[in-house]
N, C-alpha and C positions, 0 to 999 in steps of 0.2 A: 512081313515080319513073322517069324514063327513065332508060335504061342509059346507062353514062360520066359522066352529069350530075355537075357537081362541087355541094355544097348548103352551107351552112351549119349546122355539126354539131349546131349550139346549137336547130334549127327547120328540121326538115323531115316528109315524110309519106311512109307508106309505105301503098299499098292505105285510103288517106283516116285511116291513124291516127296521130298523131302517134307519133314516136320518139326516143330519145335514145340516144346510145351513148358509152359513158365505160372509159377503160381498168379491165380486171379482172384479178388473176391473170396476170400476163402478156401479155393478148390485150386484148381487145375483147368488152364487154358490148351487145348494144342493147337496148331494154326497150320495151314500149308507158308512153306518158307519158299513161296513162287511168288513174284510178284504180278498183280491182278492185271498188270499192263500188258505186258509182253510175255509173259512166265518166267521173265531171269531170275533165276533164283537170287534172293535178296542175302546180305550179309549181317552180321550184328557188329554192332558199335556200340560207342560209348552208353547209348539212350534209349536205344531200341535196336531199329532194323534199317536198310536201306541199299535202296536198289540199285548195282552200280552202273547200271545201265542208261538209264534216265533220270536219276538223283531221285523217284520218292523215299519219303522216309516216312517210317513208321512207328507209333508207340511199340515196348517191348510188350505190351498184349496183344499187338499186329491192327491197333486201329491208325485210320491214314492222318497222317498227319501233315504232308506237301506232297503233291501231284507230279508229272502227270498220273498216275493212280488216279482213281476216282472212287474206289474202295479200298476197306481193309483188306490185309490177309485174310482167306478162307477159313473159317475153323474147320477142325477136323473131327469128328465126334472122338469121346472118349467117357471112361464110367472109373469111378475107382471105388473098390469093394473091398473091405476087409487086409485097406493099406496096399491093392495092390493096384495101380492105372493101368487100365486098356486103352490102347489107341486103334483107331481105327475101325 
């Protein structure tokens, strides 16, 4: 992702993987949007996320919530300073 680029939060990529990033806690979560089983990229729905490959699903902060997964989504690092989030 070049640096400043503005992106659309819903679809972008970081180092070729997809990401999503959803408020958490306060802040800002970003997550890799791979699922930790196979790598299919997962989809969003109604609740969160889910894999359409082997049906996990996961909270919309990317923790697992039905298998086969046996992890959440990866987070991605991220910082935000002065209103503006870095990913990656």
């Amino acid at each position: 992702m070049t640096e400043g680029r503005r992106v659309d939060p819903a679809n972008f990529t970081v180092k070729g993987i997809p990401v999503g990033v959803v408020r958490a806690a306060g802040g800002y979560r970003a997550m890799s949007l791979r699922c930790r089983h196979q790598g299919v990229p997962v989809r969003r729905d109604k609740s969160g996320w889910v894999c359409p490959a082997h049906g996990s699903e996961f909270t919309a902060a990317g923790a697992l919530e039905l298998g086969p997964a046996t992890t959440g989504l990866a987070r991605v690092a991220s910082s935000l300073k002065g209103g503006t989030l870095t990913v990656g």
